[in-house]
C-alpha positions as protocol buffer text, in pm:
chain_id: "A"
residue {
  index: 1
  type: UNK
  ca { x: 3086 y: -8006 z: 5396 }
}
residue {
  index: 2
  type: UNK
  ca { x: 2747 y: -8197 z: 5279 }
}
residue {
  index: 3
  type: UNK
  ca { x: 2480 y: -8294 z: 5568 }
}
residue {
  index: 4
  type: UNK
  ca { x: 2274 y: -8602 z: 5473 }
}
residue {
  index: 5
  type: UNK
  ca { x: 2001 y: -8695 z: 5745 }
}
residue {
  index: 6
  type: UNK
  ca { x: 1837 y: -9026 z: 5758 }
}
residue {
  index: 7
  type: UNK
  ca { x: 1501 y: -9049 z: 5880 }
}
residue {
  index: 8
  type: UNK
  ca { x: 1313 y: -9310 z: 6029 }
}
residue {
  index: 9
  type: UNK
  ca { x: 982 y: -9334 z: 5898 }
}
residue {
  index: 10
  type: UNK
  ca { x: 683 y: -9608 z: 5842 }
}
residue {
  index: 11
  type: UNK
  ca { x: 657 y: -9754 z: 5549 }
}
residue {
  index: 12
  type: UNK
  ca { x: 533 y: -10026 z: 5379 }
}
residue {
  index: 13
  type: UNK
  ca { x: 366 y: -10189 z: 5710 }
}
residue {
  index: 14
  type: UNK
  ca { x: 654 y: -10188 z: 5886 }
}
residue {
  index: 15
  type: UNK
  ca { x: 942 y: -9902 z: 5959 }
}
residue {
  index: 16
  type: UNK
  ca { x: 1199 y: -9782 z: 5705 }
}
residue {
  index: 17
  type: UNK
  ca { x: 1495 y: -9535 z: 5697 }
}
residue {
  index: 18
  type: UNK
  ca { x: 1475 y: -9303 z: 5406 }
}
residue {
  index: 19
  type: UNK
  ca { x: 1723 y: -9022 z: 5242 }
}
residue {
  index: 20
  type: UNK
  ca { x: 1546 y: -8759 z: 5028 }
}
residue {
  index: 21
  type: UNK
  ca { x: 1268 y: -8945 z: 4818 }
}
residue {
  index: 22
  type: UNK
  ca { x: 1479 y: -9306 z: 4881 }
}
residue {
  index: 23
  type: UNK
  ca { x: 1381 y: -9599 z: 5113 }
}
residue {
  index: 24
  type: UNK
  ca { x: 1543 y: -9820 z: 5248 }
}
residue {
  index: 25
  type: UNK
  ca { x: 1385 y: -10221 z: 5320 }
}
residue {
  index: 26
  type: UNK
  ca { x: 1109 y: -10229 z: 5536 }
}
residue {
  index: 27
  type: UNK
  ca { x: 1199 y: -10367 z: 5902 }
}
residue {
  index: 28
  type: UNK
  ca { x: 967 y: -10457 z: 6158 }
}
residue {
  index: 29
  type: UNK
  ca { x: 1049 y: -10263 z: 6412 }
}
residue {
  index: 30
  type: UNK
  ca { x: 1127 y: -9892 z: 6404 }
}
residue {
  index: 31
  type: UNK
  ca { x: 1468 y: -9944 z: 6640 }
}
residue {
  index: 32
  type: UNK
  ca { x: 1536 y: -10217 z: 6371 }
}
residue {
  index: 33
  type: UNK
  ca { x: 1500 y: -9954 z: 6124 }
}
residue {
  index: 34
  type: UNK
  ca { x: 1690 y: -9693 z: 6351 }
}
residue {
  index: 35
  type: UNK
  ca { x: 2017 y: -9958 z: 6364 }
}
residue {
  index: 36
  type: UNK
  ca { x: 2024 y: -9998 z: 6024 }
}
residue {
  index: 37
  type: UNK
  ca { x: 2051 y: -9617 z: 5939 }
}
residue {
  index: 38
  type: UNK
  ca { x: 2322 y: -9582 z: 6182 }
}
residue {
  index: 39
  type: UNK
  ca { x: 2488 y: -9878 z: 6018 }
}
residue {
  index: 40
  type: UNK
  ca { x: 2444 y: -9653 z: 5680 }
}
residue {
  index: 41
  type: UNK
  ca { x: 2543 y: -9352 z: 5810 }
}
residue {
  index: 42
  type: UNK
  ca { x: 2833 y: -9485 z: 6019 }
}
residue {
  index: 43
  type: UNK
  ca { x: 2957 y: -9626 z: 5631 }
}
residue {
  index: 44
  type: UNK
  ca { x: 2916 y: -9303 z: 5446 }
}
residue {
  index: 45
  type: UNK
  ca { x: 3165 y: -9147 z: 5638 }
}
residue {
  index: 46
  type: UNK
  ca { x: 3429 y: -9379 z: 5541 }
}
residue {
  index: 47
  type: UNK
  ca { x: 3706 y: -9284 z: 5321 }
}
residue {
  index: 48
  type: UNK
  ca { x: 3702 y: -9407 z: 4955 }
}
residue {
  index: 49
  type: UNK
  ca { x: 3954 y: -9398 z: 4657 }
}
residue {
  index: 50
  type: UNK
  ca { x: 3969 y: -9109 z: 4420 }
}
residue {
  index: 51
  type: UNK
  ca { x: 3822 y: -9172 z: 4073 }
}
residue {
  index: 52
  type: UNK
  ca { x: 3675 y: -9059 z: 3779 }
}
residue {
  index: 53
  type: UNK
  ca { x: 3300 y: -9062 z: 3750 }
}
residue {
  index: 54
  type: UNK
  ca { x: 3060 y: -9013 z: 3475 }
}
residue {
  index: 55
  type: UNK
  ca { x: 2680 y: -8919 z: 3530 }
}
residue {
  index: 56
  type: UNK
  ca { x: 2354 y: -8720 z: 3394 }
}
residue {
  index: 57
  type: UNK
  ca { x: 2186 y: -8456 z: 3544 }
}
residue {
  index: 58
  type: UNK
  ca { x: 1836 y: -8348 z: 3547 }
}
residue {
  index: 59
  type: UNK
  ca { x: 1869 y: -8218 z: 3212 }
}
residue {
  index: 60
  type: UNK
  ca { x: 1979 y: -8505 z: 3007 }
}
residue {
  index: 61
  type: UNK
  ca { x: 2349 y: -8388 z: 2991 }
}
residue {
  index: 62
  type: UNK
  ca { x: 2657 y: -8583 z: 3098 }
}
residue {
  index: 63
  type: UNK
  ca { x: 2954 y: -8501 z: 3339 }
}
residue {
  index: 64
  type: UNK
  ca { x: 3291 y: -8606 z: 3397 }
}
residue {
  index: 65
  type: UNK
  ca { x: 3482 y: -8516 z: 3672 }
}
residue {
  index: 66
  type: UNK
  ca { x: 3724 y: -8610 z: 3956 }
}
residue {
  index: 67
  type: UNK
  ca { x: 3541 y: -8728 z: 4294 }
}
residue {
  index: 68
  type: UNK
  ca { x: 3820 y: -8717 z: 4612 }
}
residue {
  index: 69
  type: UNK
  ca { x: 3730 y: -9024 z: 4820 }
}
residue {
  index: 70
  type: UNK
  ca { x: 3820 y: -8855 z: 5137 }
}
residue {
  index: 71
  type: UNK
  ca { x: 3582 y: -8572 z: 5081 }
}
residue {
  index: 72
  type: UNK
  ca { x: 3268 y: -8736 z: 5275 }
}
residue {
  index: 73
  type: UNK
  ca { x: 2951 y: -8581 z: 5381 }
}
residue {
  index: 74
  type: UNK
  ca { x: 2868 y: -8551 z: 5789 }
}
residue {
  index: 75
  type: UNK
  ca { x: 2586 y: -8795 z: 5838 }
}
residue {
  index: 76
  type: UNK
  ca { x: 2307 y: -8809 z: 6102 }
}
residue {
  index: 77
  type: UNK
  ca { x: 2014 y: -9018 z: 6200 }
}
residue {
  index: 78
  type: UNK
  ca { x: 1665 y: -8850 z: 6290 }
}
residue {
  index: 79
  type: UNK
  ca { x: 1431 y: -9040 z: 6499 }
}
residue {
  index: 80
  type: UNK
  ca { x: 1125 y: -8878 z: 6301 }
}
residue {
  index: 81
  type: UNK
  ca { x: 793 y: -8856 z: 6481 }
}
């Protein structure tokens, strides 16, 4: 099963929640920011529909394949430093 960690980090002037190079708004306050990942995390755990999807990888060449919408990733929220 996938791990994906958000982590709550400043940014911007304010506070932010960020996965890999991706951040999220900026929100004033860093338990604002904190909430708000949960609230992500909390969704990415819920069950989807199976479907096709199409997409390119690093390379420039393009997939197809079959995606099971009940095959989510365990999520987690890190408070940072």
């Amino acid at each position: 099963m996938t791990r994906i960690v958000y982590e709550i980090v400043e940014h911007d002037g304010g506070w932010a929640y960020k996965l890999g190079d991706v951040y999220s708004e900026t929100f004033a306050s860093r338990s604002q920011a904190y909430e708000a990942a949960k609230a992500a995390a909390a969704e990415q755990q819920l069950a989807g529909r199976t479907e096709g999807i199409i997409y390119q990888d690093e390379e420039g060449e393009w997939h197809e394949e079959v995606v099971d919408g009940r095959d989510r990733p365990e999520t987690d929220v890190s408070a940072g430093g």
